[in-house]
KEVOVEX-219028 format. One record per residue: x, y, z of N, C-alpha, C in turn. Coordinates in steps of 0.001 Angstrom, whole numbers, padded with zeros to 6 digits, always signed. Layout:
<nugus>
XYZXYZXYZ/...
</nugus>
This chain:
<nugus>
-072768+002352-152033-073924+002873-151307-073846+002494-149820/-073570+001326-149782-073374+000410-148505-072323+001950-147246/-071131+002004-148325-070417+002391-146896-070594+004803-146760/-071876+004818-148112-072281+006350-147926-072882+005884-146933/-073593+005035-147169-074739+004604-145719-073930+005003-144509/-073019+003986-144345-072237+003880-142911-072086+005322-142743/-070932+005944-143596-070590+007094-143132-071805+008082-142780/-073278+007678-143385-074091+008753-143299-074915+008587-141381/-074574+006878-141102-075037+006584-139726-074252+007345-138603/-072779+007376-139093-071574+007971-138241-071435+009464-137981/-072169+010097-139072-072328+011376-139103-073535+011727-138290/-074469+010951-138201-075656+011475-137191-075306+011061-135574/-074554+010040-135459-074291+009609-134245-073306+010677-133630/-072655+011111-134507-071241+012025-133976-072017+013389-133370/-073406+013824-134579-074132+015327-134491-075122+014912-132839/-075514+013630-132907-076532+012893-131521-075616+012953-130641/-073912+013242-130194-073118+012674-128726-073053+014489-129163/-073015+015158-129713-072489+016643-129892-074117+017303-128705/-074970+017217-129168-075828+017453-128846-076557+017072-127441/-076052+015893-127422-076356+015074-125937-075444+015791-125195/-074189+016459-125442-073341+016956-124622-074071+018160-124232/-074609+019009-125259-074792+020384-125082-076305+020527-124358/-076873+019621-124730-078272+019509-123983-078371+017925-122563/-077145+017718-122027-077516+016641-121172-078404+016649-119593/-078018+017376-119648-079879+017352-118764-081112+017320-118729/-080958+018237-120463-082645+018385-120674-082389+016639-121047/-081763+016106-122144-081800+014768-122612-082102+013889-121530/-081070+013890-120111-081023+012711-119254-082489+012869-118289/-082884+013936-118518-084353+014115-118299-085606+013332-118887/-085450+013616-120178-086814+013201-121242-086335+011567-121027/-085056+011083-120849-085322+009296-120803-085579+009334-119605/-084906+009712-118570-085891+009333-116718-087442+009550-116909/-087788+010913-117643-088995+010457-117503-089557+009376-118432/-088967+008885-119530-090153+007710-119837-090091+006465-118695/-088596+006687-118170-088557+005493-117938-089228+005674-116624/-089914+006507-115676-090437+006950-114836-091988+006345-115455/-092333+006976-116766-093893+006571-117518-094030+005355-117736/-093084+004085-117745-093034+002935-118405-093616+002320-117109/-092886+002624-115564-093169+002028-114664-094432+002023-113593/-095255+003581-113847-096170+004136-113748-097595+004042-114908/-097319+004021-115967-098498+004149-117015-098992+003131-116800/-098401+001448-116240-100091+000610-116258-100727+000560-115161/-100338+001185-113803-101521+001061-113098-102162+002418-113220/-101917+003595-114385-102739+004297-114020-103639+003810-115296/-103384+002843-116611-103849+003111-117619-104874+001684-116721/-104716+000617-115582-106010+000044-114510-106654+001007-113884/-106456+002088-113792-107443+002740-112835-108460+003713-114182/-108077+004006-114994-108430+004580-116579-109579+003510-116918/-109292+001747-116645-110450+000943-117326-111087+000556-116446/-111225+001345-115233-112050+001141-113928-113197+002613-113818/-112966+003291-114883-113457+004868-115107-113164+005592-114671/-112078+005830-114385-111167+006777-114068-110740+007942-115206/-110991+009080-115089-110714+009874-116519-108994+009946-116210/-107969+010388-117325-107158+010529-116926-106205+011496-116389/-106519+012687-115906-106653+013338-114823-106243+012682-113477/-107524+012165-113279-107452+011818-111778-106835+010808-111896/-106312+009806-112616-105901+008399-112790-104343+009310-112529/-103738+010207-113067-102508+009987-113055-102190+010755-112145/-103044+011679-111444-102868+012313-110081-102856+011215-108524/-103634+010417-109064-103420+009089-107698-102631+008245-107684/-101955+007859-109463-101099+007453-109611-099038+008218-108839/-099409+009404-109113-098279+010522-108972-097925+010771-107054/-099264+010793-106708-099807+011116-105221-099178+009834-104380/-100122+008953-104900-099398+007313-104002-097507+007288-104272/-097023+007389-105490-095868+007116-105531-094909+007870-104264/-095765+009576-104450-095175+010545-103763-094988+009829-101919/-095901+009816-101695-096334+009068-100274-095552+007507-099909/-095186+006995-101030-094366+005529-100880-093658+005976-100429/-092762+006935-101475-091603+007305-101276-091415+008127-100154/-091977+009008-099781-091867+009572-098213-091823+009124-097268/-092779+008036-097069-092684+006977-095922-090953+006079-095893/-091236+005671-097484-089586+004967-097147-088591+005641-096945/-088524+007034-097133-087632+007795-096774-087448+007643-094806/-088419+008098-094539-089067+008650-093253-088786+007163-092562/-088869+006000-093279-088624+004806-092489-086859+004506-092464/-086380+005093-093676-084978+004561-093699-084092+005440-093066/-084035+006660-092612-083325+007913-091966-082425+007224-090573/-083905+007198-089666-083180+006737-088487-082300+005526-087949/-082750+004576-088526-082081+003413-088459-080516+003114-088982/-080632+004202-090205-079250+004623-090699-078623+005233-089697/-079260+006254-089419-077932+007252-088137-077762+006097-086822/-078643+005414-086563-078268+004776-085602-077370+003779-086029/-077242+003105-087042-076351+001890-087301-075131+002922-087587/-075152+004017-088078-073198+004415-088432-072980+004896-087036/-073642+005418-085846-073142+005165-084903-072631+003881-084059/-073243+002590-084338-072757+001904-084082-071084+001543-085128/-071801+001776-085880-070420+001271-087104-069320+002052-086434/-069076+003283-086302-068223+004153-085777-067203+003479-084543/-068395+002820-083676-067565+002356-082278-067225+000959-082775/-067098+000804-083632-066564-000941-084549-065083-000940-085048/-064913+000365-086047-063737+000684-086505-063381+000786-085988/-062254+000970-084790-061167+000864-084259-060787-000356-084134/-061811-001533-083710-061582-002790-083437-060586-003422-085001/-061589-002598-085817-061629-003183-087276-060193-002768-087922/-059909-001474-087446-058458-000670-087958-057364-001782-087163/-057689-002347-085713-056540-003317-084942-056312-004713-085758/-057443-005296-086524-057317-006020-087192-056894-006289-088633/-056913-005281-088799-056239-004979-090076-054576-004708-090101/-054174-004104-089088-052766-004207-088877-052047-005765-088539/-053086-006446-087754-051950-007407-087603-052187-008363-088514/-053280-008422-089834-053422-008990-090834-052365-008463-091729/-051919-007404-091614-050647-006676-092359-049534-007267-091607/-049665-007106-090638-048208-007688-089795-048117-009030-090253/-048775-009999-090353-048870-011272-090718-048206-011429-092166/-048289-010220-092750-047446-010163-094161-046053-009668-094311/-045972-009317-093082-044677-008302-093155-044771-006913-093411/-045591-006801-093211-046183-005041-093341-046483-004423-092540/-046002-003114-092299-046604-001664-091017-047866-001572-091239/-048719-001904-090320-050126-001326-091087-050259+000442-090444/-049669-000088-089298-049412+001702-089118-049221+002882-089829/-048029+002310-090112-047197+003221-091602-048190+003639-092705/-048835+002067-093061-049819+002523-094081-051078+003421-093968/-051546+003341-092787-052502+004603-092385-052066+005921-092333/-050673+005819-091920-049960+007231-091790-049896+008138-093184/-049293+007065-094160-049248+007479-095341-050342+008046-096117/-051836+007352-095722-052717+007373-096459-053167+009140-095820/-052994+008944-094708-053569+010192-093569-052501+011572-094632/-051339+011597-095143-050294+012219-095400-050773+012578-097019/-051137+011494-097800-051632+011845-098742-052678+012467-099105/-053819+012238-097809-054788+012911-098159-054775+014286-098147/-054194+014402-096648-053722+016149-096640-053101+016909-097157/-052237+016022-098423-051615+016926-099308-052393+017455-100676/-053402+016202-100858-054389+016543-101710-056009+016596-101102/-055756+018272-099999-056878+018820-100215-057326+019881-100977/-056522+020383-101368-057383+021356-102885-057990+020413-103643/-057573+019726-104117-058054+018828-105076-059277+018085-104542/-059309+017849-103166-060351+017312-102958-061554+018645-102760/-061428+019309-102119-062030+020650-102243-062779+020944-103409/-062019+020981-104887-062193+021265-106071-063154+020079-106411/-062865+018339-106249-063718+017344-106124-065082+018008-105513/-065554+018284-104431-066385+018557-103688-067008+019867-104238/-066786+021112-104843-067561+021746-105304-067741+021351-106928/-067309+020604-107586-068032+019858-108900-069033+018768-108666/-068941+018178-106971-069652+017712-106965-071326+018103-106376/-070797+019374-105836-072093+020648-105466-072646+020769-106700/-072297+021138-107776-073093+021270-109139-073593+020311-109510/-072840+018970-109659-073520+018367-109858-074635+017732-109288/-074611+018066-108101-075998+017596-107309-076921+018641-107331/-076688+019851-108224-077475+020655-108502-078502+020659-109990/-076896+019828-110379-077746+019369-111898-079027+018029-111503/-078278+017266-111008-079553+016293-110673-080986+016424-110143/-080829+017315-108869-082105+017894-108818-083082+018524-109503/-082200+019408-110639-083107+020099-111559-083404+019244-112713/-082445+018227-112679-083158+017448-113631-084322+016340-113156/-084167+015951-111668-084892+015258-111228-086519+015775-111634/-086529+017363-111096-087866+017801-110980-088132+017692-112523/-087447+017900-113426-087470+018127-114805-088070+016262-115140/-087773+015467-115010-088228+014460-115144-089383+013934-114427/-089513+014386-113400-091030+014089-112994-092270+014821-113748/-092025+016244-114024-092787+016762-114301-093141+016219-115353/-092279+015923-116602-092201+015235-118260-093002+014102-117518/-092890+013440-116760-093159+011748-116400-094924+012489-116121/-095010+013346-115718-096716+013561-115403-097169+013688-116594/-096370+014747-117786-097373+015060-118944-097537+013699-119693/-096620+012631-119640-096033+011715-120595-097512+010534-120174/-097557+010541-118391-098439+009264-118362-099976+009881-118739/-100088+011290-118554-101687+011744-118907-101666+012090-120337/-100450+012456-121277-100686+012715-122594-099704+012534-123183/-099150+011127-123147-098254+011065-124010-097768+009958-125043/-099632+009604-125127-100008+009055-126596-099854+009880-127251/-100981+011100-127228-101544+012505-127728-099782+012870-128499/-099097+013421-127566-097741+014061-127692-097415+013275-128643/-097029+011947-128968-095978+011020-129650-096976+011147-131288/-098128+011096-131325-098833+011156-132101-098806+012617-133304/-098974+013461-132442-098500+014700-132790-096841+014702-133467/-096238+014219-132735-094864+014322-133242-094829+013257-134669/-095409+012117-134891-095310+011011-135581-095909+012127-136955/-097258+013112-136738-097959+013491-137809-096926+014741-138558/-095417+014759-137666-094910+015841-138231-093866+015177-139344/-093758+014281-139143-093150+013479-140316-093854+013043-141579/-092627+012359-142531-093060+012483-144082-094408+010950-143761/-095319+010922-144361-096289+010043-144195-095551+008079-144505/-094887+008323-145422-094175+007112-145830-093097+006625-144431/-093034+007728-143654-091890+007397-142646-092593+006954-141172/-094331+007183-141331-095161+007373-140077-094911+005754-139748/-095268+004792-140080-095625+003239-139762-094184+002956-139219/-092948+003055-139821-092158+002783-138717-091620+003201-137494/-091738+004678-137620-091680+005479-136519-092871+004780-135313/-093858+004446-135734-094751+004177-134865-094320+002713-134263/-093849+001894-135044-093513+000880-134912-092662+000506-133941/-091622+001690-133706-090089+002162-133703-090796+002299-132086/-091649+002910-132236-091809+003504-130494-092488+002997-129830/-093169+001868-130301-094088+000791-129608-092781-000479-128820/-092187-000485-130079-090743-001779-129101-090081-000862-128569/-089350+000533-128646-088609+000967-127703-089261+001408-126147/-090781+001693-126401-091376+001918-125050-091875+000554-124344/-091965-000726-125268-091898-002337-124696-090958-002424-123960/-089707-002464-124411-088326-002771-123991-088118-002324-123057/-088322-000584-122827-087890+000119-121724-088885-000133-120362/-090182-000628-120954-090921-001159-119989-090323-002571-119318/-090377-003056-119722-090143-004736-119683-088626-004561-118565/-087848-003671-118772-086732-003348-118458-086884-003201-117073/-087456-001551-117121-087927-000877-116068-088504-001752-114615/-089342-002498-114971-090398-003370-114170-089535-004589-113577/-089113-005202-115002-088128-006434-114460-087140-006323-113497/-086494-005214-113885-084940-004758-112649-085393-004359-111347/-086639-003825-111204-086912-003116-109891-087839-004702-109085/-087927-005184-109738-088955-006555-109209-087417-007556-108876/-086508-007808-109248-085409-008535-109362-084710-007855-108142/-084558-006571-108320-083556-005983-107113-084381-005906-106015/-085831-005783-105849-086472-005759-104850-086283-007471-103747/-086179-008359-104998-085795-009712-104154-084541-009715-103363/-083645-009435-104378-082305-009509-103795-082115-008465-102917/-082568-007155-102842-082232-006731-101168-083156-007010-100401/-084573-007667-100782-084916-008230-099450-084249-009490-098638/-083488-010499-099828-082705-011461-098900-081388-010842-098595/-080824-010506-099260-079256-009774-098992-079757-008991-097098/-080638-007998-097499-080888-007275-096179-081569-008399-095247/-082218-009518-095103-082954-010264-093808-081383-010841-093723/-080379-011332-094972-079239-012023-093719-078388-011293-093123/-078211-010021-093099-077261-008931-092834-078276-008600-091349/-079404-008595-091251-080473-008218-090174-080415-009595-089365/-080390-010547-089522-080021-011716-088817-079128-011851-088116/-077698-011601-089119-076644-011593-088308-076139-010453-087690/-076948-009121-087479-076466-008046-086981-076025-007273-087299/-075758-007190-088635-074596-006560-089534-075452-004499-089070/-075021-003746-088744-075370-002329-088984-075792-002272-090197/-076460-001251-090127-077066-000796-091862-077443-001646-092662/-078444-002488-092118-078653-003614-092609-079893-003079-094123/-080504-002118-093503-081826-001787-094421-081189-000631-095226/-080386+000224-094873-079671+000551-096165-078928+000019-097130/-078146-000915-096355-077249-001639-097741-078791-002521-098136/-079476-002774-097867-080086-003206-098515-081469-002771-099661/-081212-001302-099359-081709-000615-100103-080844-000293-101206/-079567+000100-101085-078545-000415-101832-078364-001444-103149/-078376-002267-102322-078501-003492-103298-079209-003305-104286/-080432-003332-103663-081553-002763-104992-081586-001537-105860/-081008-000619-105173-080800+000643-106237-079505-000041-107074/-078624-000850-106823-077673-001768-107941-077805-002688-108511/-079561-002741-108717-079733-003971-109367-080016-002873-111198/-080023-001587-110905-080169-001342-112199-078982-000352-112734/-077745-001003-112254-076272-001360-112886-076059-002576-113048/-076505-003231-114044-076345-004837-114123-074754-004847-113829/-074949-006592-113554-073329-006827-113315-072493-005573-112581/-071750-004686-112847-071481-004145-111731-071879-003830-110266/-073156-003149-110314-073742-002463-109228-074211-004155-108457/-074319-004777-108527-074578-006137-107850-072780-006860-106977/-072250-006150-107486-070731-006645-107306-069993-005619-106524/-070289-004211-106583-070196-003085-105335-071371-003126-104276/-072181-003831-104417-073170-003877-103179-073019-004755-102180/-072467-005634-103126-072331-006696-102357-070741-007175-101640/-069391-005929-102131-068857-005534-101214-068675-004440-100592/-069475-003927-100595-069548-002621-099434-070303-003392-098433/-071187-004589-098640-072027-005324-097515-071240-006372-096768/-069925-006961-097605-069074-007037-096883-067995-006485-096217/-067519-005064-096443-066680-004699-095819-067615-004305-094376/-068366-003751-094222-069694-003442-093224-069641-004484-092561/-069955-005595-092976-069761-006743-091638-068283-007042-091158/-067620-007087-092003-066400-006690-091517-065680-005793-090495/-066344-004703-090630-065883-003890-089751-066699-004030-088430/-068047-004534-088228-068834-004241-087199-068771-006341-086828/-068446-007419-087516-068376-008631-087270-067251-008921-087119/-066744-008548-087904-065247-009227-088393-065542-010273-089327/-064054-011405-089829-064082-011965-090870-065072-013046-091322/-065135-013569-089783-066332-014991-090308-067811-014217-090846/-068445-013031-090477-069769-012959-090593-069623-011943-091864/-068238-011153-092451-068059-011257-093494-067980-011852-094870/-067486-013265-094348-067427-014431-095593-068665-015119-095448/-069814-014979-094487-070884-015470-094461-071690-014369-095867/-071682-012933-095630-072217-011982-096242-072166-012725-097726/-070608-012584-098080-070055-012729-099176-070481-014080-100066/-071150-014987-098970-071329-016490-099900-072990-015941-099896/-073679-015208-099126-074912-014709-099029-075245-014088-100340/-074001-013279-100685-074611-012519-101744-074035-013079-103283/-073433-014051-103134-072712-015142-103977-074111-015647-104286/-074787-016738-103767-075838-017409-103467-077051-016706-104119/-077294-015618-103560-078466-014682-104456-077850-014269-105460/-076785-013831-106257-076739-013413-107031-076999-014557-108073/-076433-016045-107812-076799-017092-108943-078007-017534-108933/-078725-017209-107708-079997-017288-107941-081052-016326-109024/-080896-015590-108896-081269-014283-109518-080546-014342-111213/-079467-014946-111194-078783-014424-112850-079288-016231-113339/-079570-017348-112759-079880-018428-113312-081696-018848-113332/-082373-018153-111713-083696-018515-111982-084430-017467-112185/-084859-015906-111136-085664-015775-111506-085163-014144-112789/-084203-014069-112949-083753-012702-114014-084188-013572-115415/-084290-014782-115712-084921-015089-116843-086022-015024-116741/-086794-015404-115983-087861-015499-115608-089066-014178-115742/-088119-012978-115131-088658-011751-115419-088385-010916-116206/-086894-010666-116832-086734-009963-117899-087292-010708-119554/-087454-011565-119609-088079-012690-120545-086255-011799-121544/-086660-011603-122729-085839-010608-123624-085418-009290-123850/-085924-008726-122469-085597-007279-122325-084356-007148-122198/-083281-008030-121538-082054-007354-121076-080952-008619-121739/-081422-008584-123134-080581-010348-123226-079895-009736-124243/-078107-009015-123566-077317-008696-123693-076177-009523-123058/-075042-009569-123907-073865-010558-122674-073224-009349-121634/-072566-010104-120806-072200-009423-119415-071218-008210-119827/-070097-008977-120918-068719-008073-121748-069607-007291-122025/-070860-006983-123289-071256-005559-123768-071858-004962-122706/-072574-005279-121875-073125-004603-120473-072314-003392-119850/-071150-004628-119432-069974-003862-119024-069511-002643-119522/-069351-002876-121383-068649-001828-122219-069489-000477-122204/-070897-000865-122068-071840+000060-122317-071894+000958-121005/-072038+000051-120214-071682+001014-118856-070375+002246-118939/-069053+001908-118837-068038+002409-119048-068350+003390-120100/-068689+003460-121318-069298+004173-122319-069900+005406-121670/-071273+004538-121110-072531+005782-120494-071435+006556-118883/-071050+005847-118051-070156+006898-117399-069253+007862-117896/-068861+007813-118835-067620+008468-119768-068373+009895-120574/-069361+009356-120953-070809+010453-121384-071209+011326-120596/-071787+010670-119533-072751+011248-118917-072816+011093-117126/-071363+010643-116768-071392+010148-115733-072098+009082-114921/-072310+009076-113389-073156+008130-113086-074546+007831-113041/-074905+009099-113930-076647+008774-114262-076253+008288-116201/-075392+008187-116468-075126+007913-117619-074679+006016-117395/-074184+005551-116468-074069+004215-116081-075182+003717-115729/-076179+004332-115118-077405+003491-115188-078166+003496-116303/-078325+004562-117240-078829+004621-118242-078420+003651-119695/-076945+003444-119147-076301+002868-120358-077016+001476-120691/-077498+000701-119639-077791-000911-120146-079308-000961-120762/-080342-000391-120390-081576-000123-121213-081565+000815-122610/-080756+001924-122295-080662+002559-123889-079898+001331-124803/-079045+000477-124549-078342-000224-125389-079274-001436-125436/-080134-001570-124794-081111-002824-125341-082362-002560-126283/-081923-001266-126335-083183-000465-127317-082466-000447-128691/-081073-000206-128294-080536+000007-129848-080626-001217-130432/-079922-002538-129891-080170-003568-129663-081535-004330-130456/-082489-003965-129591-083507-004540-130420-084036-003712-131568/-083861-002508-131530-084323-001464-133026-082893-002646-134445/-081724-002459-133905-081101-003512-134938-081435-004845-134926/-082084-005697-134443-082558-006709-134173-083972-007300-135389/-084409-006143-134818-085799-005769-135725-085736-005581-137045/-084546-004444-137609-083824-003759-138733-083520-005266-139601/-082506-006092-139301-082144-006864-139708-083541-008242-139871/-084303-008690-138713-085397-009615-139608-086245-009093-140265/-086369-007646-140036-087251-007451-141500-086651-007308-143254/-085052-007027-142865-084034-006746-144416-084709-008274-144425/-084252-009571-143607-084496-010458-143941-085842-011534-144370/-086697-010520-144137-088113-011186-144575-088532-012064-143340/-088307-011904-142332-088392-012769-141283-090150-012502-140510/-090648-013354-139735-091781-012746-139417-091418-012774-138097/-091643-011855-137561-091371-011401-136069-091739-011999-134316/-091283-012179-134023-091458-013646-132710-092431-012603-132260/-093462-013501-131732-095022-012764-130603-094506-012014-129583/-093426-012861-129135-093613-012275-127369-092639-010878-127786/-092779-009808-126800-091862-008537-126934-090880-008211-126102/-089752-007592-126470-088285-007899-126048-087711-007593-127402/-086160-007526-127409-085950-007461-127916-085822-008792-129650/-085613-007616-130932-086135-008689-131648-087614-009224-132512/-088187-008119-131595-089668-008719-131416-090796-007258-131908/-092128-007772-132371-092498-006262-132259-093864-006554-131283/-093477-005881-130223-094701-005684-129162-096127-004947-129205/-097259-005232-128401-098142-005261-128984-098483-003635-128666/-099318-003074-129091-099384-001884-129420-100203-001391-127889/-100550-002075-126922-101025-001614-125840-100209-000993-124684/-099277-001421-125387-097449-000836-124928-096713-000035-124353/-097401+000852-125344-096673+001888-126137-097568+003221-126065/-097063+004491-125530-097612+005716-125263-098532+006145-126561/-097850+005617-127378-098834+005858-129142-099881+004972-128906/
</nugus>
């Protein structure tokens, strides 16, 4: 029975990646938007116990976000064009130093630019061909973007109602765990959601004040950066933090580079020893190796909205087997929610 089982888990997982293929937008949609609802539903479900009907609760909720985000747009534009103009008049300095760091090895660094200049121009179709897959795909994102906001509006004004409805279409014996099922996966993805953007918000505010200290260009983008890589665990913390050194590099040179580099050394053990426990409590208490694997996985799927997606969908599976297993075992279930755990029902869109 044991391994009909297995084969019968392997057979739905194989028909679930068949399907995720054929529908991945609408799919990479419906999870942005919860995970859009997870991060949004409690201050609109505070403005709801302030008498707010929910209507207007999730229209001021939707409105303010809209307006954050415009302003930070509207704040981050210029400062960017002005720092890659500076960056621009840096590189050359930066290209002279790099040769005689090559020369110091016994190497043309000349040569090696030449070559690189030689290769590229031999592969421009290919880059061409790169560049209009990557037109679609920035076509897919947008439409899925709007596609996920919109889901993220019906989800925070009705999407108890919705989940409820869906729960009553099932066999009655199957309703209590399903319900169960979607109270810890919308915990988790909360807990997730909130924790990473509160965590990355620290670390590019210090990453960006020492890069703004020492002058570094693009100080408030890479440091916006940073934080959009705080939800690629482990990786995206480890490309942010050298693209923030090659940047000082090119516009400092080496010392205010290896300053960057112990900068973002420094926050990162801060962050993975004090406060990432602190705020993810059990949401993300996965080791670094499966993180990793899962990432590689979700890029391979679904590309790079499939790498950010990969470390919260796998802490869901995670804790749904977590859960699976102390209840085979008669276990009674730890209070706090995370994975493992069953969270409290105020949670949860049901």
């Amino acid at each position: 029975m044991r391994a009909w089982r297995a084969l019968g888990w392997i057979a739905i997982i194989a028909v679930g990646l068949f399907l995720f293929q054929v529908l991945r937008t609408v799919v990479i949609s419906v999870i942005v938007g919860v995970f859009i609802t997870a991060l949004l539903l409690p201050p609109a479900r505070w403005l709801m116990r302030r008498g707010l009907n929910r209507a207007l609760a999730t229209a001021v909720v939707f409105v303010s976000g809209l307006l954050v985000g415009g302003a930070f747009i509207a704040l981050l534009v210029p400062p960017t064009i002005a720092s890659v103009s500076d960056l621009s008049a840096s590189l050359g300095k930066a290209v002279t130093d790099l040769n005689s760091l090559a020369a110091g090895f016994g190497l043309n660094g000349a040569a090696v630019v030449d070559q690189v200049g030689d290769y590229l121009s031999k592969q421009g179709q290919t880059i061409a061909t790169g560049a209009l897959t990557g037109v679609r795909t920035a076509g897919e994102i947008l439409v899925g973007t709007v596609l996920a906001l919109i889901l993220a509006v019906y989800f925070v004004h009705g999407g108890d109602r919705l989940f409820r409805w869906l729960v009553e279409l099932t066999p009655v014996q199957a309703r209590r765990t399903l319900v169960d099922s979607g109270e810890l996966i919308f915990t988790v993805i909360g807990r997730y959601i909130r924790g990473v953007a509160l965590v990355g918000l620290v670390d590019g505010f210090f990453i960006g004040l020492a890069l703004w200290i020492m002058g570094v260009p693009l100080a408030l983008p890479l440091a916006v950066l940073t934080f959009v890589g705080s939800f690629l665990p482990v990786v995206g913390a480890f490309a942010a933090g050298l693209l923030a050194a090659v940047v000082a590099f090119v516009a400092k040179g080496w010392l205010v580079a290896l300053i960057v580099v112990a900068v973002t050394v420094l926050v990162q053990q801060l962050e993975g020893h004090v406060l990432a426990p602190q705020i993810y409590g059990r949401a993300l208490d996965l080791p670094g190796a499966v993180i990793i694997l899962a990432i590689a996985v979700g890029s391979l799927v679904a590309g790079i909205i499939g790498a950010f997606l990969a470390a919260p969908v796998t802490s869901v599976v995670v804790a749904l087997l977590h859960r699976n297993v102390t209840a085979a075992e008669g276990a009674p279930a730890p209070a706090r929610a995370g994975p493992g755990s069953h969270p409290p029902a105020k949670e949860s869109p049901a």
